[in-house]
N, C-alpha and C positions, 0 to 999 in steps of 0.2 A: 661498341668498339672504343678501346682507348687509345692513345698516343702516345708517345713520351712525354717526358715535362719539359717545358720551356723554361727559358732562363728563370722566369721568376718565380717557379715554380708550383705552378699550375698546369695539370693534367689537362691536355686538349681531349673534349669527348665528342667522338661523333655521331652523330645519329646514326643506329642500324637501317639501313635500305634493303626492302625486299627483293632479289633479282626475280625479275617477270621475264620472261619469254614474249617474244615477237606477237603471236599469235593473242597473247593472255593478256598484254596491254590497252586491247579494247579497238572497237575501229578504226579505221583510217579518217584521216581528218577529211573532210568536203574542200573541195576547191579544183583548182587545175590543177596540177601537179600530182592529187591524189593517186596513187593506183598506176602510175606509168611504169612502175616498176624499171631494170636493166637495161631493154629494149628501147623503150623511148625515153631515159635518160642522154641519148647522145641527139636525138630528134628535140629535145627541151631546149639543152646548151646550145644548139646550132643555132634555134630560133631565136634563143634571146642575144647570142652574139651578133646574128642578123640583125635583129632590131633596132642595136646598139649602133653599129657600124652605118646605118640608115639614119640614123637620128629619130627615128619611131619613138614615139611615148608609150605604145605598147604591142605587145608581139599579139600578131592578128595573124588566120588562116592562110595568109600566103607565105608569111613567115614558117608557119608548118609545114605547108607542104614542100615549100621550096627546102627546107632542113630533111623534111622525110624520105624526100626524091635523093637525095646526095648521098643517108646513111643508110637506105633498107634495098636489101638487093629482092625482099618479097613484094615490095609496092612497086620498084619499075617494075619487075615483072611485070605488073597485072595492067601493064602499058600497049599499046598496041605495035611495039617494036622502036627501034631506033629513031626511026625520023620524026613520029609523034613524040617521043620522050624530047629528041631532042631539041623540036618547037616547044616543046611545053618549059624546058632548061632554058630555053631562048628567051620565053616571055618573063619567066622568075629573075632574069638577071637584068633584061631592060627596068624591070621595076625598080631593083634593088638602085641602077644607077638613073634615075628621072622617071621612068613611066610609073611609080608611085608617090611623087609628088604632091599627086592632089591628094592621097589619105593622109598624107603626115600630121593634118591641123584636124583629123576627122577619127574618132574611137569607129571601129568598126562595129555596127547595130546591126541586128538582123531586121527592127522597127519592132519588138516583138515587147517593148518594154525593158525596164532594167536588166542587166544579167548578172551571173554570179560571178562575171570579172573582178577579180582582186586587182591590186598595185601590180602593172607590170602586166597585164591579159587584156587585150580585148573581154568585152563580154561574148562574140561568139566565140573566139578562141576558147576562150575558158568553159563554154558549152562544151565547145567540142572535143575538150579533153576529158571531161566529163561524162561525155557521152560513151566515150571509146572503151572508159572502165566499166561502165555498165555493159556495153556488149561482152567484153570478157567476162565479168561475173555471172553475166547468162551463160556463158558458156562454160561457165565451171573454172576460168582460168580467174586465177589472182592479180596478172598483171595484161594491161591491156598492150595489145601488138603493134607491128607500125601498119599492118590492114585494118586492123578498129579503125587507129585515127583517120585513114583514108578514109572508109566510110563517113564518121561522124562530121569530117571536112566538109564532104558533099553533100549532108544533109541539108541545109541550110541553101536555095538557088540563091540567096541575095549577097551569100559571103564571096570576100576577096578569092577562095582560092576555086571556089566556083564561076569567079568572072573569070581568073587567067586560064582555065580549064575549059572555058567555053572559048578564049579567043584562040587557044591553041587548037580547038577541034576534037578535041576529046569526046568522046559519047559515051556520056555517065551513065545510063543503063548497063550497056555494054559494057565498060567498065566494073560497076557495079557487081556484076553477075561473075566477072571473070576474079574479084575480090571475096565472095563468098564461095567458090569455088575453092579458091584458094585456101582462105580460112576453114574452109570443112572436109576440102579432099584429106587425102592419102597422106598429100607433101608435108602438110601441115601438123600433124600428128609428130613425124620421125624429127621435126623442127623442134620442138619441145623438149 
């Protein structure tokens, strides 16, 4: 491609760029963020708004969940109604204002070794957004939902959102079951 000429009269030339297609550009990059596609882009934002407004160094598992509880009307669902949701809202916000204090000077580790946390992610966070795209990709889907991240939250018993999940009462089997429910019934299909 050429240009016009410039004052001094030299033709600008620019190099021809191939357009490629989404698909044709090759895989998705590895990290947290990969793969979250639409859906948990407003679950990202919240988190690291959270984070920020907390003085966190980096966005950890309570930070998700407490983001995924606010934006996904499919993960409270799979809540055991009002009063649980709303203990479990209770304890994400004591954190937010003192009752996580003691993690602010602490990266969140599962003890499992290094993680793939970049600038900005815990390393279980960053597991577990990791994790979440791989269960979609099992499933055929391209981007992971906000019930992936639930699961891959609770995988890990030693994470932050598995501790506010246990003081609120929650019973993550139970839970669990009514998550994959969800993600394989009926509902879940006409959601796509």
């Amino acid at each position: 491609m050429t240009g016009s000429p410039g004052t001094d009269g030299v033709e600008l030339v620019l190099p021809h760029v191939p357009e490629q297609s989404a698909a044709a550009s090759g895989p998705k990059p590895a990290g947290a963020e990969a793969g979250h596609g639409p859906e948990l882009a407003p679950v990202v934002s919240g988190a690291r708004r959270r984070a920020l407004r907390d003085g966190d160094r980096q966005i950890d598992t309570a930070h998700l969940l407490h983001s995924l509880l606010e934006s996904d009307p499919e993960v409270r669902a799979a809540f055991d109604g009002g009063p649980q949701l709303a203990r479990l809202l209770g304890y994400l916000v004591q954190r937010s204002i003192g009752y996580g204090l003691r993690w602010q000077s602490a990266v969140e580790n599962s003890g499992a070794g290094p993680g793939p946390g970049g600038p900005g992610w815990s390393p279980v966070a960053a597991g577990a957004m990791e994790t979440a795209y791989g269960r979609a990709v099992l499933r055929g889907d391209g981007h992971a939902r906000g019930l992936d991240l639930l699961v891959a939250l609770v995988a890990d018993p030693r994470s932050r959102a598995v501790e506010v999940l246990g003081r609120a009462g929650v019973d993550l089997p139970r839970l669990l079951d009514r998550v994959e429910r969800g993600l394989h019934g009926p509902a879940s299909a006409s959601s796509r």
